[in-house]
N, C-alpha and C positions, 0 to 999 in steps of 0.2 A: 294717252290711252293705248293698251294692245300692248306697252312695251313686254310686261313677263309673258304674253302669250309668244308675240312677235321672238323673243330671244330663245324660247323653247322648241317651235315650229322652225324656226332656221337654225340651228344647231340639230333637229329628225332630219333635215332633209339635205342638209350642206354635206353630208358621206354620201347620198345617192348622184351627186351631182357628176361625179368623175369615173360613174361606174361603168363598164361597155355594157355588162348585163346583170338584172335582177334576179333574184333567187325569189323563191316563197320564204325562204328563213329572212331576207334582209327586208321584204317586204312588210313580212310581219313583225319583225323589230322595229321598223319605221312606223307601222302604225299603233303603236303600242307607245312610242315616246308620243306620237300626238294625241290619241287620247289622256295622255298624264297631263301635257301639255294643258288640253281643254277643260279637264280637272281641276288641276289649279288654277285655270280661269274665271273658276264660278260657273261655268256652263253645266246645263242640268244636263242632268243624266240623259234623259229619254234622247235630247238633241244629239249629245253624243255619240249613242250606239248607232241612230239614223244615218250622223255625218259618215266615220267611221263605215258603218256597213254599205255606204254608197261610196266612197272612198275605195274598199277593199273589193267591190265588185268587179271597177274598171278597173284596178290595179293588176287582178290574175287574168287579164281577157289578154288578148292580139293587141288592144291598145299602146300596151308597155313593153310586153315581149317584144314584138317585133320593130320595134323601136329603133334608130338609130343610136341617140341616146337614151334609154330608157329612165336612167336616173330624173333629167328633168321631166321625160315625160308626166312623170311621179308628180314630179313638184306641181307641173300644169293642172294634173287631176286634181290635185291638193285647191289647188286657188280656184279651180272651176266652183268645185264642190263647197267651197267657202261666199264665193259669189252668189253661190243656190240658195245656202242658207240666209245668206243678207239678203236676199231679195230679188239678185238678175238683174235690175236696173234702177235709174233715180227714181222715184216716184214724188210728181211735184204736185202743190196744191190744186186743189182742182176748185176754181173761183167762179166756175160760167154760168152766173145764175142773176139776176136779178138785185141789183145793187140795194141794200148792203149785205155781200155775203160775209155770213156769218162763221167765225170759227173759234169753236170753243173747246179750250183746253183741262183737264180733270186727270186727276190723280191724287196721290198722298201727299200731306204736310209736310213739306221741307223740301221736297220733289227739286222746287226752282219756278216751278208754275208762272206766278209773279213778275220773276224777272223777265222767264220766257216770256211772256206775253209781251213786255218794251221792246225785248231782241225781236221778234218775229215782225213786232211794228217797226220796227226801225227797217228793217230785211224789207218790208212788203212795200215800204216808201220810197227805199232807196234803190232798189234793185229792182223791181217793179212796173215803178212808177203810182203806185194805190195809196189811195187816200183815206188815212187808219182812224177807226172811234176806237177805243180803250176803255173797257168797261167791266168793273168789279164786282163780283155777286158775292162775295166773302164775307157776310153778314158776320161769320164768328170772329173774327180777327178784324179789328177797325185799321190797325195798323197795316196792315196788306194794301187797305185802301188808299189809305197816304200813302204809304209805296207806291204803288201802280200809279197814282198823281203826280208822283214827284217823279216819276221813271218816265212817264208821257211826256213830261216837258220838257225831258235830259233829252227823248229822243225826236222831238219836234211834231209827237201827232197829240191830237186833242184827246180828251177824257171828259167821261159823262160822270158827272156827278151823286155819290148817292149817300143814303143815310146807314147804318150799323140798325136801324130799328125796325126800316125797311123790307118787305117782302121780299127775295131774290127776282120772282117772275114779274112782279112790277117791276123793278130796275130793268129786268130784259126788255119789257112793253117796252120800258121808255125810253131806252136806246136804242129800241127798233126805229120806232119815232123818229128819234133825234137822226138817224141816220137814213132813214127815206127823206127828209122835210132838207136836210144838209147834203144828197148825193155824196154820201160816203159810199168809197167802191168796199174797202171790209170795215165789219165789225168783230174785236177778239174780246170774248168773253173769258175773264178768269173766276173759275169756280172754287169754291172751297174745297179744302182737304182736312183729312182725319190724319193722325199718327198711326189707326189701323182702317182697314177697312170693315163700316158697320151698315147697319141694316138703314140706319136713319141716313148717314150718308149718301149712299145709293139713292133713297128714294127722294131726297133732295136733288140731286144732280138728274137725274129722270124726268124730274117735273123741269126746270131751267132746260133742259135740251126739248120737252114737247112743246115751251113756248118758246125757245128761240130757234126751233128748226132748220139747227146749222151745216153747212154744206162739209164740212170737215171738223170731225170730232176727234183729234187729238191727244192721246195719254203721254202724261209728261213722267217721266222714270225718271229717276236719282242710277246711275250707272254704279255706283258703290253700295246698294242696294243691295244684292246678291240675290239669293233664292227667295226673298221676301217679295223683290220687283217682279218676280216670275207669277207667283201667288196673287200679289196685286193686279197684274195684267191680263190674268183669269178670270179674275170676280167683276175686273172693267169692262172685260170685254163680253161677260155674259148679261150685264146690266146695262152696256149701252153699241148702239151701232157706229166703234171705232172706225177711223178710216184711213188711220195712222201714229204715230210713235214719234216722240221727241228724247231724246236722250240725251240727260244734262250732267253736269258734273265732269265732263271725261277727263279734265285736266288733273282731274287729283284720283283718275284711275287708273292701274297700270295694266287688270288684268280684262278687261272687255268683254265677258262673259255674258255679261248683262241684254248686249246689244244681239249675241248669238241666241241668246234663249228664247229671248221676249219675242224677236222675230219672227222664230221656229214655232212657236207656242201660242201667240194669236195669228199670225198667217195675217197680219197686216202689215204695209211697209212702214222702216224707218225714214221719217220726212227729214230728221235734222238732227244733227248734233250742236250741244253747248259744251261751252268752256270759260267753266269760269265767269265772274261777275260782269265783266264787260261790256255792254251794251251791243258790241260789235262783234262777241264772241258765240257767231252761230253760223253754221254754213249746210248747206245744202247737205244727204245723205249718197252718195256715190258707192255703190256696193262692192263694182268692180276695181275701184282707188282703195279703198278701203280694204279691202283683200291683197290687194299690192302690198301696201303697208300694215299688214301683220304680218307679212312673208318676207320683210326685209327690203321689198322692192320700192319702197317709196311713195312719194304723191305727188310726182313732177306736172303732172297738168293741173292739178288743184293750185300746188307755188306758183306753175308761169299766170294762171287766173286772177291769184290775187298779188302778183307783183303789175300786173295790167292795170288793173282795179286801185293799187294803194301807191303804186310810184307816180310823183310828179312827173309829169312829160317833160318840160321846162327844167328841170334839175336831171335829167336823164341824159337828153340833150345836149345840155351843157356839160355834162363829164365826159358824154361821148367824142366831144369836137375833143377833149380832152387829152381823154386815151389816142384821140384817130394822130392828134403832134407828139405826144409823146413825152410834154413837160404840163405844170402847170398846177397838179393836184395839190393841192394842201390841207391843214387841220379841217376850215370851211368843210371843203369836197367830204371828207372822213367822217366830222360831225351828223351830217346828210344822210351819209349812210348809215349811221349808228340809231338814228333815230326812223329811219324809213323799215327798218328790220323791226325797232318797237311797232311799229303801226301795222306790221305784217302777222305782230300775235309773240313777236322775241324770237329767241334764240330757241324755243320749247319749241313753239310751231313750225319753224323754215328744218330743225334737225328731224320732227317725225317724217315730214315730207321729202327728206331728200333719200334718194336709193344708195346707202351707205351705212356699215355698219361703226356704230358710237364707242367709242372703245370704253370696256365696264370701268366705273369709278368719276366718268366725265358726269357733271350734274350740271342739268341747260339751266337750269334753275340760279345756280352760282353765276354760269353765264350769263343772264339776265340781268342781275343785280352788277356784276363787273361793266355790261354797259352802258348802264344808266348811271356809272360811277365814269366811266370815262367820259360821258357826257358831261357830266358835270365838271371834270378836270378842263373840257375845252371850252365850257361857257367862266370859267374863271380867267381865260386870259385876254389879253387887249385884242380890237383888230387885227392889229401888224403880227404882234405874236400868231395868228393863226394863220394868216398866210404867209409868212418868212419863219418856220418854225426854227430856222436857225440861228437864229438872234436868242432864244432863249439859253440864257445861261444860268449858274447857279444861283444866283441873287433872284431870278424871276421863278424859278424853280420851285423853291420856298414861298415866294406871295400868292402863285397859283395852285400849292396843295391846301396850305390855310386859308386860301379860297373857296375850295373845292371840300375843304373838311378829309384831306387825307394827307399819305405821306408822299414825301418827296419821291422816294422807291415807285410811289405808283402812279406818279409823273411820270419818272425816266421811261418806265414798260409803255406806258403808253406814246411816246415820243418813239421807242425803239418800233412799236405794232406799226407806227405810222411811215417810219424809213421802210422799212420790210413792206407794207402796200404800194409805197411812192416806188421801189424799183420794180412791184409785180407790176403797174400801172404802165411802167415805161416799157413792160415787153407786152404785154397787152397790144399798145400800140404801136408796137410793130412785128405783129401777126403772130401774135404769139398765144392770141383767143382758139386761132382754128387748130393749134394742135393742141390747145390744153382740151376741147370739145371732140376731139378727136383720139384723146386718150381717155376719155370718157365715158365712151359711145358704149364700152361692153358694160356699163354699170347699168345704164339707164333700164328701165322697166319694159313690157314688150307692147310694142306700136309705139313710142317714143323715140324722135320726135315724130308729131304725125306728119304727113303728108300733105 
């Protein structure tokens, strides 16, 4: 998500970076490519001229004149002004109420609703610690219902059962029920959706929210949406008392516009982002990380978060006794790592996160599939084969690409990737971490690391 914004905003503001001093002409050049910027983002107008004319206010004042560097000055009021619009800060669920609290999710058909409901329960179980009911008022779609049963069980919380012939506000009663009588700490409600928004619509979703009187009322957006999610987000928000925004799909969006509008436009925070079908692919809304990385700057606390969260401690450990001798690493060690990167979201997720620019034509996508292609080259070989990768020769060569379902060629590369890790491994281990983190230090975002 944000890559065409992100590439357009850091190409407006990468000439002001080296400037001693700003002119009104280059200032208004720069803000003329980020409006274009925002434009092709999908962001609505109205947001635009706001950002843009709060952008341009501090931009001619004593804040950037008198500036040491004024250039980044620019840039700082850029990402301020982008934080404003997303929000200023995470805004997290608000649960203190009387168990089961309730929270129910609404918007259009296709949105993600559904899925979001499993990811959210999975998030509120896992990260939490709450104990999730799951329950379906989708009366028109039966099949949603089976989804959301079969997504409950993928993610380990229970679901209340109901019928397609059912009243929606009876199924509410009865999962009220089920969830006082069972001290379920939430219940997440998934409601139906339309392909448009209509009058029957609305007044269904109205009724289900006066009987199940939930402490957070959620609208689930499709991010590739465009100016129709802005629209939707209007008519939701004037037919029900929203209290926040989930914004799904971002993996297959580049331009982000969606997340800028909708914000701006109901003046409610965005709770979370999705990506993608995953069960695991949803994480908290950080407005101020998130404005890093459409400016190029990265998402190094969000990574080092979830490399805490998703690395084994036990295989962390063991590489590090590793690196600290300075021999020892092999295919095993390499494997570990090929797969601990899957677990992290791929090659997609750790590249939007890092403060570094991707050079155009590189597709993380390819990278994705190359790893789970080299994984498969290293579960095709024996034991010994993976920790003495030297013993392989031609003859094993051959049995471990028709193993693996490739060619010989893409053996060799990956034997070659793994010489080229095994000698960075051995400077690693001898001190060779603190000046590669040390030639680093000017990439990193600002307040990184913290203190």
């Amino acid at each position: 998500m944000f890559e065409s914004l992100s590439e357009r905003l850091s190409r407006a503001t990468a000439a002001l970076k080296g400037r001693g001093r700003l002119t009104e002409d280059n200032i208004r050049d720069t803000l003329r490519q980020v409006r274009m910027a925002l434009l092709e983002a999908d962001v609505a107008l109205p947001v635009i001229k706001e950002f843009i004319g709060r952008v341009r206010d501090r931009a001619v004042g004593s804040e950037v004149l008198k500036s040491l560097s004024p250039g980044q000055a620019l840039v700082k009021i850029i990402h301020d002004e982008l934080v404003r619009t997303l929000g200023n800060e995470n805004a997290r669920l608000d649960l203190a109420t009387q168990p089961p609290a309730v929270v129910m999710l609404a918007g259009l058909q296709g949105a993600g609703k559904t899925t979001t409901a499993a990811k959210l329960a999975r998030w509120l179980r896992e990260r939490e610690r709450k104990s999730v009911l799951l329950a379906s008022v989708d009366i028109h779609r039966p099949a949603a219902i089976l989804q959301l049963q079969r997504l409950a069980e993928q993610v380990g919380v229970d679901f209340e059962p109901c019928e397609p012939s059912e009243d929606p506000r009876v199924i509410v009663e009865r999962a009220l029920d089920h969830g006082r009588r069972k001290a379920y700490d939430v219940l997440i409600l998934d409601t139906a959706g339309r392909l448009h928004v209509d009058e029957a619509m609305m007044e269904e979703v109205r009724h289900v929210h006066d009987v199940a009187k939930p402490v957070e009322t959620l609208f689930v957006v499709d991010s590739m949406a465009g100016q129709d999610a802005v629209n939707a987000a209007t008519a939701f928000d004037g037919a029900l008392p929203l209290t926040g925004i989930i914004v799904t799909k971002t993996d297959g969006d580049a331009r982000g516009g969606v997340a800028l509008s909708v914000r701006q436009v109901t003046g409610k925070p965005i709770k979370f982002l999705g990506a993608g079908e995953k069960v695991d692919a949803l994480e908290p809304f950080h407005p101020d990380r998130v404005a890093s990385r459409i400016l190029g700057m990265g998402d190094v606390v969000t990574l080092v978060e979830e490399v805490e969260r998703q690395v084994d401690k036990t295989q962390a450990d063991r590489l590090a006794r590793k690196l600290k001798s300075g021999k020892g690493f092999n295919l095993n060690d390499l494997r570990e790592q090929f797969q601990q990167m899957q677990s992290m979201g791929g090659l997609a997720s750790l590249v939007d996160k890092l403060p570094m620019n991707i050079p155009k034509g590189v597709d993380a996508g390819v990278g994705e599939a190359q790893l789970r292609r080299q994984v498969a080259v290293i579960d095709s070989m024996t034991p010994r084969e993976r920790r003495y990768p030297r013993v392989i020769d031609g003859s094993r060569k051959r049995r471990i690409a028709a193993g693996a379902g490739v060619q010989v060629q893409d053996v060799n590369r990956l034997l070659k990737q793994f010489t080229q890790m095994q000698k960075m491994m051995k400077k690693l281990g001898k001190g060779g971490l603190g000046r590669m983190m040390r030639s680093m230090q000017g990439r990193m975002p600002p307040g990184f690391p913290p203190r």
